[in-house]
N, C-alpha and C positions, 0 to 999 in steps of 0.2 A: 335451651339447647346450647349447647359449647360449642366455637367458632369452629370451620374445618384444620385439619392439621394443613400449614403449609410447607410447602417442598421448597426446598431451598434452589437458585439457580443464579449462576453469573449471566453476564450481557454477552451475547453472541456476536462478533464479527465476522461473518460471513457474506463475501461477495461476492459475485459471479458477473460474467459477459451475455450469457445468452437470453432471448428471452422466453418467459413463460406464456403457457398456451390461454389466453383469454377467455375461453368457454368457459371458466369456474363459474358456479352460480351461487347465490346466497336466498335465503329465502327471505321474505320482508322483514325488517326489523321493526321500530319504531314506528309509528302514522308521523308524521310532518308536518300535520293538519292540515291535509287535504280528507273530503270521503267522495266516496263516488258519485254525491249528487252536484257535485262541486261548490258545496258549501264547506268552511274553514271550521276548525275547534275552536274553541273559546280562549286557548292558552294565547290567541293570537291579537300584538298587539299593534293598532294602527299603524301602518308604514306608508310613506305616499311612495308606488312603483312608477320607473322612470318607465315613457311612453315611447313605445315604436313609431318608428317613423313612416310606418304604412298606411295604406290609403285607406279610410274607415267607411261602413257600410252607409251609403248614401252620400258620402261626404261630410255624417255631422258626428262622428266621434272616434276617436284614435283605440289603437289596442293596446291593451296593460299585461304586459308576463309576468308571471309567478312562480318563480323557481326556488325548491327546497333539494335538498343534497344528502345522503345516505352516503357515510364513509365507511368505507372499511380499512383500517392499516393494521398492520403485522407487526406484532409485540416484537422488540428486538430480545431475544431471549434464547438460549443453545437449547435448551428446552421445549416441551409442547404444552398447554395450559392443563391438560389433567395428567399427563404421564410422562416417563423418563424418555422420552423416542428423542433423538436430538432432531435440529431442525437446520435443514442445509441444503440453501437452492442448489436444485440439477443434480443430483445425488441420483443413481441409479435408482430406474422405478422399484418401489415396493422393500427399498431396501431400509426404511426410518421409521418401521413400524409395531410397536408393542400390541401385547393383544388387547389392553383396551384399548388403541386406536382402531383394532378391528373388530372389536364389539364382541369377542371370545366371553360366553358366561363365565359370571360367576369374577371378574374385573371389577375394581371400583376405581373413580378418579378420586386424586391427589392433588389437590389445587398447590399451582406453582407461585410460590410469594413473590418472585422476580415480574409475573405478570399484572401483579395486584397491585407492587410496588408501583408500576408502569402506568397504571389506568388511575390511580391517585394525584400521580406524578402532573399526568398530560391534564387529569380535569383543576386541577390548580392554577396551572398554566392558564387556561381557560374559563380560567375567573367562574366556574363553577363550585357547587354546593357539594361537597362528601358527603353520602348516607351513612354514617358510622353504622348503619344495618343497609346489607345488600341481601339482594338472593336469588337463587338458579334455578331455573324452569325450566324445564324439557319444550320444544317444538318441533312436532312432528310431522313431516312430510315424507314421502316416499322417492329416494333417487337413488340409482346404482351406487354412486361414490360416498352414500352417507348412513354405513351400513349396519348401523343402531336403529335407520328409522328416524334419528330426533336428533333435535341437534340443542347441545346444554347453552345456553346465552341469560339475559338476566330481564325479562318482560315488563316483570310487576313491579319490580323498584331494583333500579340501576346502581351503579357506585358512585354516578356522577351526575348533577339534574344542573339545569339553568345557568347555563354560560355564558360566555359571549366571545364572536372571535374581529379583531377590528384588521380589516387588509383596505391596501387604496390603493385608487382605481384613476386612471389620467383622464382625463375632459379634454376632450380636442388633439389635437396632433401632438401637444409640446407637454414633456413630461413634467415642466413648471406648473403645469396646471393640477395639482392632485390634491383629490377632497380621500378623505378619511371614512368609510362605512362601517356599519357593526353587522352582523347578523347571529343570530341567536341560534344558542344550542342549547335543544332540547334536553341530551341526554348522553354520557357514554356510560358504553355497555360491554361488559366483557362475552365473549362467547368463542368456541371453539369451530375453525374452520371445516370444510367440509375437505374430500380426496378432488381428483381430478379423472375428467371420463376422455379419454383418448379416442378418439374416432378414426375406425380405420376403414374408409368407403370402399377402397378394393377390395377385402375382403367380407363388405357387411358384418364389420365387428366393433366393439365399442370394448377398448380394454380400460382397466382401473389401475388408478396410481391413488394409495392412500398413503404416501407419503406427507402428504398438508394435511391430511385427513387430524384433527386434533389440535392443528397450531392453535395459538392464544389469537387472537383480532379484539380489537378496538373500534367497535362501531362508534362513532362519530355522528350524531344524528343533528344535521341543521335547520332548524325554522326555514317554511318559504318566506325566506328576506329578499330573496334577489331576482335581479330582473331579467337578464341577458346570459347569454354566455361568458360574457368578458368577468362580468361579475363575480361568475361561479370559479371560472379558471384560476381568478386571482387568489381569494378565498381560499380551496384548494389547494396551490402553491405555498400561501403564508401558513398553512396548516402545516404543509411537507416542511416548511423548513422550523415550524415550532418542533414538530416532532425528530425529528434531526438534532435540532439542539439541543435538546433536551435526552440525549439516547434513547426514549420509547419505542423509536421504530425509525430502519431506516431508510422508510418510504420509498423505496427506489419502483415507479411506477412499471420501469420497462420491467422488472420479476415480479411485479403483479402485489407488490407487495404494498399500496393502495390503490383500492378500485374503488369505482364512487359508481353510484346511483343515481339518476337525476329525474326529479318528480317536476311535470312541466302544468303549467293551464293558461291560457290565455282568457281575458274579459275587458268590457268594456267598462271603464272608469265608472266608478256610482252604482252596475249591477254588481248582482251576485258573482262569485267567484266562478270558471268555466271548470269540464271534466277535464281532471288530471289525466296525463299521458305518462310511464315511467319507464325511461332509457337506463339499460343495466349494464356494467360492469364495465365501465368506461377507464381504461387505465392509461389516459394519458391527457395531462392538459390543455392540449389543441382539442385534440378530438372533443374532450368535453366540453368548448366553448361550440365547435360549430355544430354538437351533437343538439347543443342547445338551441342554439341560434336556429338551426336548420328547420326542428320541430316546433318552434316558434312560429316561424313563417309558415310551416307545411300548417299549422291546426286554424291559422289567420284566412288563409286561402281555404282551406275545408269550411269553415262558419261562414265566407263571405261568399262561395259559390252555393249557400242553403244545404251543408250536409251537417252531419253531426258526429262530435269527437267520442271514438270509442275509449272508455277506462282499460287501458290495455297495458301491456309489457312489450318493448318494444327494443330493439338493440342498432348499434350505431354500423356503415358500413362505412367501413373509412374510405376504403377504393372508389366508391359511389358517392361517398361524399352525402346520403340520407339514411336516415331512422327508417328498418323495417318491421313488422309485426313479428313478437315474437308467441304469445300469448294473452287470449283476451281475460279482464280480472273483474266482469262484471257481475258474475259470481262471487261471493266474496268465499274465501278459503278458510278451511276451515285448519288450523293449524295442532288445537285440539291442549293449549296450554295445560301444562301441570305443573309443579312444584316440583324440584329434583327430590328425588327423597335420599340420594345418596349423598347429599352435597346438605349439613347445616348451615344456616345463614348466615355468611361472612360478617364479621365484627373487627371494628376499627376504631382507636379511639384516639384522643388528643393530649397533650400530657397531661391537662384537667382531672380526665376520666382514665387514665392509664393504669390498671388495676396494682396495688402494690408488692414486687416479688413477680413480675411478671416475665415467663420468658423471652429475652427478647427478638428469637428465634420463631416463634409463636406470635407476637404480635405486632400489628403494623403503626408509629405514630404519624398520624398525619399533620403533627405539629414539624417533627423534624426532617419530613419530607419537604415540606413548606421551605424550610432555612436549606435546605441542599438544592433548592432550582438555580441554573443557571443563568445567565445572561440570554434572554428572550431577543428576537431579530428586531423588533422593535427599537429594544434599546440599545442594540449594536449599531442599529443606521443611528438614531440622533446621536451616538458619543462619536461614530466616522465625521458627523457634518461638522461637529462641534471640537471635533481633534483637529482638523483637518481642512475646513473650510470648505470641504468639496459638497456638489449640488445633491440636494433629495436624490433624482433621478439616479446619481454614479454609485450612492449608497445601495440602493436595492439591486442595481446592476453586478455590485461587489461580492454581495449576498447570495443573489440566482444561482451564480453558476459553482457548481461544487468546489470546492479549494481556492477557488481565484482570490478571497476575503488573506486567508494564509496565504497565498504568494504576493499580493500587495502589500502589508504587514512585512513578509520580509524584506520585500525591497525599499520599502521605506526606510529600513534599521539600519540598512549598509550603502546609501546613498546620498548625496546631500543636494540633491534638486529637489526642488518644491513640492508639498504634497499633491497640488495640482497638474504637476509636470507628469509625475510619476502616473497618477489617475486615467491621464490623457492616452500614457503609451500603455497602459496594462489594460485600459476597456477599448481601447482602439486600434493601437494594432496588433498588441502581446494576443487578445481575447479572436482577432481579425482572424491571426494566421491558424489559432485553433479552429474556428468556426469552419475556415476554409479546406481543413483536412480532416474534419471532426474527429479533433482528438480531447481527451478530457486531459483538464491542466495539468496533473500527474503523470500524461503520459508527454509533457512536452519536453524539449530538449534545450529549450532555456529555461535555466534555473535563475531563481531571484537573485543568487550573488552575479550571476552574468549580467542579467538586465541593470543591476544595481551600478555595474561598472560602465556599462555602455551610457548610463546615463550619468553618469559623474564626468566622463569624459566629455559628453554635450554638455555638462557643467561648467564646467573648465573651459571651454571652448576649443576644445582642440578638435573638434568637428566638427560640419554643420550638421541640422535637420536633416538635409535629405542625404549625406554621406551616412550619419546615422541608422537611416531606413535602410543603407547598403549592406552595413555591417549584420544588422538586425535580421535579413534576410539570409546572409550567407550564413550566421551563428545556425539556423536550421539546418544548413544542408551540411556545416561543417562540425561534427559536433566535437568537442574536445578542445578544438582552438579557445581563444578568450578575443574579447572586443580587441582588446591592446593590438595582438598580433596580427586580426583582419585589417586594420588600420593603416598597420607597419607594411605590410605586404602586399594593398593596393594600391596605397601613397595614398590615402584619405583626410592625413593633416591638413588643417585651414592654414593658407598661408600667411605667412607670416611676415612676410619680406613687405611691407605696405609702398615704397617704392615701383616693385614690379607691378603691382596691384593697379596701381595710379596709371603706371604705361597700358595695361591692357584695357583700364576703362577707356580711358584718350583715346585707343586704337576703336574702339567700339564705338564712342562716340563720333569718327573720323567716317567709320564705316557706314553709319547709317544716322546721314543727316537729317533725315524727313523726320525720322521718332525725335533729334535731338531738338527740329523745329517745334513739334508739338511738345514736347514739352516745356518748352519754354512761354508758349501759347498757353500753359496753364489745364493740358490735358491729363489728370492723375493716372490714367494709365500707361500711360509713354512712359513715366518712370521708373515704372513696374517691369516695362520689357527692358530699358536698357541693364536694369537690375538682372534678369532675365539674362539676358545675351552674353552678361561678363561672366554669371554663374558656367552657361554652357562650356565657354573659354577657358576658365578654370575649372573643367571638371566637378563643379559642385564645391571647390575645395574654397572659397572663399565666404567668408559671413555679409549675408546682405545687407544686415547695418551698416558693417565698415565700408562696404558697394555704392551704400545709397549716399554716405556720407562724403563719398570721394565723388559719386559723381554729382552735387549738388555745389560740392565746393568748385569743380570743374567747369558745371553750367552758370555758374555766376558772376567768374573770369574774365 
């Protein structure tokens, strides 16, 4: 049978502020190997899980968590994965829709190459296996927003098998301390999103938006490798920023554009594995550490008071801060798999097998998707440690937050203070003042040539530190000024005059005899304050090197 034809499509950049309504629902993807007797599949391989630290039944044995993960991210693509509909968060409802998005007879889909390209892309990333043959199954359930009936995704063999994703995870308070984990991915799978059901309670009405109705997704299916919440969070996050760097998708959680699923069980070390619990559509990385965390504890406390965990669906309440029931899955569903019959089985090949005269419109090489990956966040934190000398820790903190990697980059190009200097003021207090108005770095009002300059100035020394933080604070409220001229215009120069310098320690030291006693008595803090006292005196305008140095030369007299 001959590959499908594919649609051709650019990468979409489309961004939006508001967010998306969380009710979406996905039907089950992949197993994770768990079943509901809470025994594991075979694909599973020996992991020792890290133990809770709660109190075990009788006092003689601790509890073990068991947490697998169901991704879903959102193809970065202007397109939808079978049809021409473009795709654009917040778009008026109902307005992004062809008629095979609304299941109109007599429709076929059109697989989009840009989405294919995508799901290649990320499972190489992901140190996964390419099936040069994939294929599309219909899964059928019944829901207002999914109005085929079925939803097309890839059951019986994926495009991508046997991964692995490595993220790390701190030990103890101090971020020096970081081990490196793996956990295993089963599988990605391409499949087409479902619409959204609008719930209007005043009115007892439930309206439809099939606007997502169609989009491309990236299920992401994880082995249960992990143990806690922090685990899963992390994972997650180094996932977001794999697919980030790599254009696949631009995971932006708060538009829903990755939701995760999280499959939970607790047991005791040495038995059998317990019944799975599965917390749905978690779109955001706190929540799904305590969503975890939280049903952790809640199924610890159910076994240990003699009840028993339901195999159920269950969703996070963030206000409440616990997992409620959403539906029980003790029944197993029946989803009713078939084979797409309008969709032939995707075919991919390597330059090896690249047929000869092939169009290259028509087919995909996964050799030279290979050679076009970018720079993975992996290897962006060790070339930062190794450019730069700066700690593991300030690498992933550089990373986290959207843009911040690029505006330390720039400041570094037009500054000539230390890489460490720079690191200090951009995660401490460039990153402070954003947290403190939450703004994202793009929307701040010091730009890298600003900060580049305030700190060449502390280079130079024509300020100190904490005149610095003067300027650094007014540069927000003032915007359009430059460091130079806040400087000029609140007298913030270090002086310079070392003569007067020497009269005003002398007068300090005149004034407060007692500290000048302890210090001499060998008290290391007393020299700290009169350091202290002359700052006051000069306004900050003085360097406390040159301070400490005049007043030791002073106390030895």
């Amino acid at each position: 049978m001959a590959a499908p034809m594919l649609r051709g499509c650019c990468l979409g950049r489309c961004w939006a502020l508001a967010c998306i309504d969380s009710s979406s629902r996905h039907g089950r993807g992949a197993a994770t190997g768990f079943t509901s007797s809470g025994k594991r599949g075979q694909s599973f391989v020996a992991q020792q899980p890290l133990l809770t630290a709660q109190k075990s039944r009788k006092g003689e044995h601790k509890w073990a968590a068991v947490v697998g993960l169901e991704i879903h991210a959102q193809i970065a693509s202007n397109s939808k994965l079978f049809s021409g509909s473009q795709v654009h968060f917040a778009a008026p409802p109902n307005s992004l829709v062809s008629f095979f998005d609304a299941s109109l007879p007599g429709t076929l889909p059109v697989l989009n190459r840009r989405c294919v390209e995508a799901a290649v892309m990320t499972g190489l990333a992901l140190n996964c296996h390419i099936n040069k043959k994939s294929l599309f199954d219909r899964k059928h359930y019944f829901y207002a927003d999914l109005p085929a009936g079925y939803q097309i995704t890839q059951q019986r063999l994926p495009i991508a098998v046997n991964g692995s994703l490595a993220y790390s995870v701190c030990v103890g308070k101090k971020w020096r301390q970081v081990i490196t984990k793996t956990v295993r991915i089963k599988q990605i799978q391409l499949e087409q999103d479902s619409g959204k059901s609008l719930h209007d309670e005043l009115r007892s009405q439930t309206l439809i938006d099939l606007n997502r109705a169609g989009v491309g997704l990236l299920e992401v299916v994880l082995e249960p490798d992990m143990s806690c919440g922090e685990e899963a969070a992390t994972a997650v996050r180094e996932l977001q920023l794999i697919l980030q760097a790599l254009g696949t998708s631009q995971a932006n959680m708060a538009e829903g554009q990755l939701r995760v699923d999280a499959n939970i069980s607790v047991h005791h070390p040495g038995e059998p594995l317990g019944v799975r619990t599965e917390v749905k559509n978690l779109n955001s990385a706190r929540f799904l550490a305590r969503a975890i965390d939280y049903e952790i504890q809640r199924q610890i406390n159910e076994l240990e008071n003699g009840c028993e965990i339901l195999n159920e669906t269950r969703s996070f309440d963030y206000k409440l801060g616990c997992t409620v029931p959403m539906r029980d899955k003790e029944g197993k569903q029946d989803y009713r798999f078939m084979p797409e019959p309008n969709l032939p089985p995707l075919l991919l090949y390597d330059t090896a097998s690249l047929p000869a005269g092939a169009d290259p419109q028509q087919v995909i090489n996964i050799d030279r998707i290979q050679e076009q990956l970018p720079e993975l966040p992996s290897e962006t934190r060790e070339k930062l440690i190794q450019q730069y000398g700066i700690l593991p820790e300030h690498s992933f903190a550089l990373l986290n937050e959207v843009g911040l990697l690029e505006f330390f980059q720039n400041v570094i190009k037009e500054t000539r203070a230390e890489p460490k200097k720079v690191t200090s003021w951009v995660l401490n207090i460039f990153l402070g003042f954003l947290k403190q108005r939450n703004l994202a770095v793009n929307e701040s009002p010091v730009t890298p040539s600003v900060l580049a300059e305030l700190l060449n100035l502390l280079d130079r020394k024509v300020i100190s530190s904490a005149a610095a933080k003067q300027v650094f604070e007014e540069l927000w409220r003032s915007k359009g000024k430059t460091p130079s001229q806040i400087v000029s215009e609140r007298k913030l120069e270090l002086m310079q005059d070392e003569e007067a310098l020497e009269r005003v320690c002398h007068a300090v030291m005149e004034g407060h005899p007692q500290v000048v006693m302890d210090t001499k008595r060998g008290n290391p803090r007393a020299i700290n304050k009169l350091i202290g006292l002359v700052r006051k005196v000069t306004h900050n305008r003085a360097d406390p090197t040159v301070i400490k140095e005049i007043l030791e030369k002073q106390l030895s007299s």
